[in-house]
N, C-alpha and C positions, 0 to 999 in steps of 0.2 A: 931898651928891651922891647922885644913886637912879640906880643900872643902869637905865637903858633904850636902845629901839635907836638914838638918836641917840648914848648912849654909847659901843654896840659898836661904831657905824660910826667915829665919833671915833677912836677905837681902833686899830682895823685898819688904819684908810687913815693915819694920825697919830704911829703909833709912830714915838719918838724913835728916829735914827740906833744902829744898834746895838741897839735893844731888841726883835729878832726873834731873836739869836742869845743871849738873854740870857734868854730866854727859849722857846728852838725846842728840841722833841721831840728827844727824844738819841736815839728808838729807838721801835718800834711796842711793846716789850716794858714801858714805863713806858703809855703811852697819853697823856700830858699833855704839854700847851705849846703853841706857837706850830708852823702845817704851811703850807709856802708855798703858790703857786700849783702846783697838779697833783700836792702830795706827796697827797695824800688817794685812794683808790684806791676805783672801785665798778664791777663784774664785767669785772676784770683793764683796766679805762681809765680813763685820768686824769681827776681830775674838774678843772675849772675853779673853784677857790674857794680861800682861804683861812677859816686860822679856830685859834682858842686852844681847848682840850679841858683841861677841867675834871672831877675825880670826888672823889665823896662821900672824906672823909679818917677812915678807920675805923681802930680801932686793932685792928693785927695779931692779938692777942691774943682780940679780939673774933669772930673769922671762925673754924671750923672746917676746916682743911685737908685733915682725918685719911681724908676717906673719899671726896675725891678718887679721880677713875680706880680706883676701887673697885666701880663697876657693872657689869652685864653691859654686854657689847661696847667696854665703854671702857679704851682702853690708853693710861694714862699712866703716863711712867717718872717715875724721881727727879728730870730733869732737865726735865722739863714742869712737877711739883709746885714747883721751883725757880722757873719762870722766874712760874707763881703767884705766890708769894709774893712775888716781890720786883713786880709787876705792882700787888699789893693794898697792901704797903707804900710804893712809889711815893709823891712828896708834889706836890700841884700845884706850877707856878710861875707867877709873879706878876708883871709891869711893874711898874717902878720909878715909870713916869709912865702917867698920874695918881696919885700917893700914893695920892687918896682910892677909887682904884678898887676895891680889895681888900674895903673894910669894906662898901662896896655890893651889889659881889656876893654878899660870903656872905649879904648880908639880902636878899638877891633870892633867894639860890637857898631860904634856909630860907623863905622864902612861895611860893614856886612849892610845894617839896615838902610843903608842906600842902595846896597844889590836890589833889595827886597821891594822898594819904591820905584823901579827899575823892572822889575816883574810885574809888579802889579801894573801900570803904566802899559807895556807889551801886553799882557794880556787884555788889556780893554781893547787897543787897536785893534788884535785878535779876533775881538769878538765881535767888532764892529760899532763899536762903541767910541765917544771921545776918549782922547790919551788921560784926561785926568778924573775918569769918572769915579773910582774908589777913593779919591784923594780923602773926601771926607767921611770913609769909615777906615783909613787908618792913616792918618794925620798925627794919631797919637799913637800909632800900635803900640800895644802893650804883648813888646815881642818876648819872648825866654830863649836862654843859653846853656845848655845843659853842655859839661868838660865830663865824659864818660872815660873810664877806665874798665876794660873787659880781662879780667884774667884767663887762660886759658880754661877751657873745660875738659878736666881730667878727671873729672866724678861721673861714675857714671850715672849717678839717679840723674844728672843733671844734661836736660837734652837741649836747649837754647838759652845762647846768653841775655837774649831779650826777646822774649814772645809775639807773633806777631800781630801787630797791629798797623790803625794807620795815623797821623798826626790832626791835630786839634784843629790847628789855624789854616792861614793862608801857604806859605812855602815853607819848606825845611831845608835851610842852604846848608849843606855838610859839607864840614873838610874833616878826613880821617889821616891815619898814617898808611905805612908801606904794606900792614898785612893784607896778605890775599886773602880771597874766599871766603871771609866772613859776615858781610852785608849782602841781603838776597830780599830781590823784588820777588812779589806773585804779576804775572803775566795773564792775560786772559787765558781764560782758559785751565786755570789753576796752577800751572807750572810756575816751579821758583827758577829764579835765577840770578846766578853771582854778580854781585855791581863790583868790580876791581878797582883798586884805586890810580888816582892817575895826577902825576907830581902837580902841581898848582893848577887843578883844578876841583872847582864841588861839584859835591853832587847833589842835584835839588830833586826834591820832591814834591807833591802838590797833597796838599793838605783839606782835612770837611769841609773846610766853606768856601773850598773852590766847585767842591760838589755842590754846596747850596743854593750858591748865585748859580750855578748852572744847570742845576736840577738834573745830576746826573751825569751830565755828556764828559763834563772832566770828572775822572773818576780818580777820590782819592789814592795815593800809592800803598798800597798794602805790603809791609815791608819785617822784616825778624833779620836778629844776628846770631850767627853761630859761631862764637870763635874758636876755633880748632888748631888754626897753624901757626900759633906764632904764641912767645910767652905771655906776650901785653899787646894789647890793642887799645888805640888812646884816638874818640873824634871831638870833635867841638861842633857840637848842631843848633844852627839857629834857627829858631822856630819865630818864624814871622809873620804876627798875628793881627786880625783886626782892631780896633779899637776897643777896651775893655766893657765898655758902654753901647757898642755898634750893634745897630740892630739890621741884621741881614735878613734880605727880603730876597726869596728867589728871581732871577728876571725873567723875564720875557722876551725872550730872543728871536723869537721865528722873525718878526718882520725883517730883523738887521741881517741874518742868517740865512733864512731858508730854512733853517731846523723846522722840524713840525711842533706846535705846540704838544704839550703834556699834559694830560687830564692824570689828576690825583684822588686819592681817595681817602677821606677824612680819617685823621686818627685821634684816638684819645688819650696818645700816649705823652705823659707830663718828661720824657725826657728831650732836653733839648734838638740835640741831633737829628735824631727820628721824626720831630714835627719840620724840622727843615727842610730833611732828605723828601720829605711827602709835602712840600710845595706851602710851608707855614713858616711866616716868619719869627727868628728867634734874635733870643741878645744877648751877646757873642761870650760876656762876663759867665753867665750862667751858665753854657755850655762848657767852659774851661774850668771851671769852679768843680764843677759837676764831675768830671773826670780828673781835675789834679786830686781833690779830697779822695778819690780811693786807689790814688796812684801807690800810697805806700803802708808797707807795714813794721812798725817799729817794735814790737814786740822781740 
């Protein structure tokens, strides 16, 4: 068996009786499992989809906690570094049916995230940088896999199937299925526009802390789904992330570049992103932590 999206859709629309609660999120503080329709949450509205959340499975041991909520502007108590910890030791879980789903996955995700070390590599060349300069802040990426199912939007209160925003990490390697017209980039300029799908190939995206190392010049993709033309729409998106511990420090590009340097202006704002995007280093755990915890609402 090979993961692909006629698998996920298989999946989603197919689970055995029972095997959503056998498998569903006990809590936004693990981040893994099975989120029914509209438990998924994007700028305080429900999103229309389902979908299984999958992350890299690193041993605790391996991740550095110590210097957590240890920067300027950053206050975290004992009981944030807690709910860390038990966030980064979290274990996926797994449907029982298909048995052979499990071993596919993990050999999907381990060749996806060779794309991904593949990207990051090109991009340093890019920037003028050595080919393996990121090596050591995602060596361990602590990537996510999210198997989305989108039902049709036939309600009308209901105007996007997922709200727009833009991604956490470093790339978002997407493979969807055949519908059209449903994933839509913003372009400069404000204009959206259709991404179509297109038979064996992804479509990537670039992710905050492509913006952070670059202080801007790569600009996250700002992105929403509408699905409209089709009953089910089923992608698999791998979100390929820095190290859970990485501590991104904007660079400094002009000399390799020519770019102009950047003059920033202090902020006091304790959310992670925001001290990045303004030229302040942050760690990378806290910024994900930060937006998975109010990614969803189980009520």
């Amino acid at each position: 068996m090979r993961l692909s999206i006629a698998t996920g859709t298989g999946m989603l629309r197919q689970l055995p009786r029972g095997a959503e609660e056998e498998i569903a999120m006990s809590g936004a503080l693990t981040g893994r499992g099975y989120q029914r329709l509209g438990e998924n949450v994007t700028l305080q509205m429900r999103d229309w989809q389902e979908a299984i959340d999958f992350f890299a499975e690193i041993p605790a041991e391996a991740i550095d906690l110590q210097h957590f909520g240890r920067k300027p502007n950053v206050n975290m108590g004992s009981q944030q570094i807690d709910q860390l910890r038990r966030f980064v030791q979290a274990r996926n879980l797994w449907p029982s049916e298909p048995p052979e789903f499990r071993a596919a996955a993990e050999a999907y995700f381990a060749r996806v995230s060779e794309v991904g070390n593949a990207l990051m590599r090109a991009m340093a060349v890019g920037l003028g940088l050595p080919e393996h300069f990121f090596d050591s802040v995602t060596d361990r990426s602590f990537w996510c896999v999210r198997v989305i199912g989108y039902p049709a939007l036939h309600r009308e209160q209901l105007n996007l199937s997922c709200g727009e925003h833009t991604d956490y990490g470093c790339w978002t390697i997407l493979a969807q299925d055949e519908t059209p017209d449903a994933l839509e980039v913003q372009l400069p300029g404000g204009h959206w526009e259709k991404v179509q799908p297109r038979p064996g190939a992804f479509v990537v995206n670039l992710g905050d802390m492509l913006s952070v190392w670059t202080q801007g010049r790569y600009v996250a993709t700002r992105h929403r789904v509408r699905q409209t033309a089709g009953d089910y729409r089923t992608s698999i998106a791998f979100f390929y992330e820095p190290n859970f511990d990485a501590v991104i420090r904007p660079l400094d590009l002009s000399p390799l570049s020519g770019w102009q340097a950047i003059e920033h202006r202090p902020v006091a704002s304790t959310e992670p992103l925001q001290r990045g995007l303004a030229g302040q280093e942050l760690i990378y755990g806290e910024h994900l932590f930060a937006k998975v915890s109010s990614n969803f609402d189980f009520e």
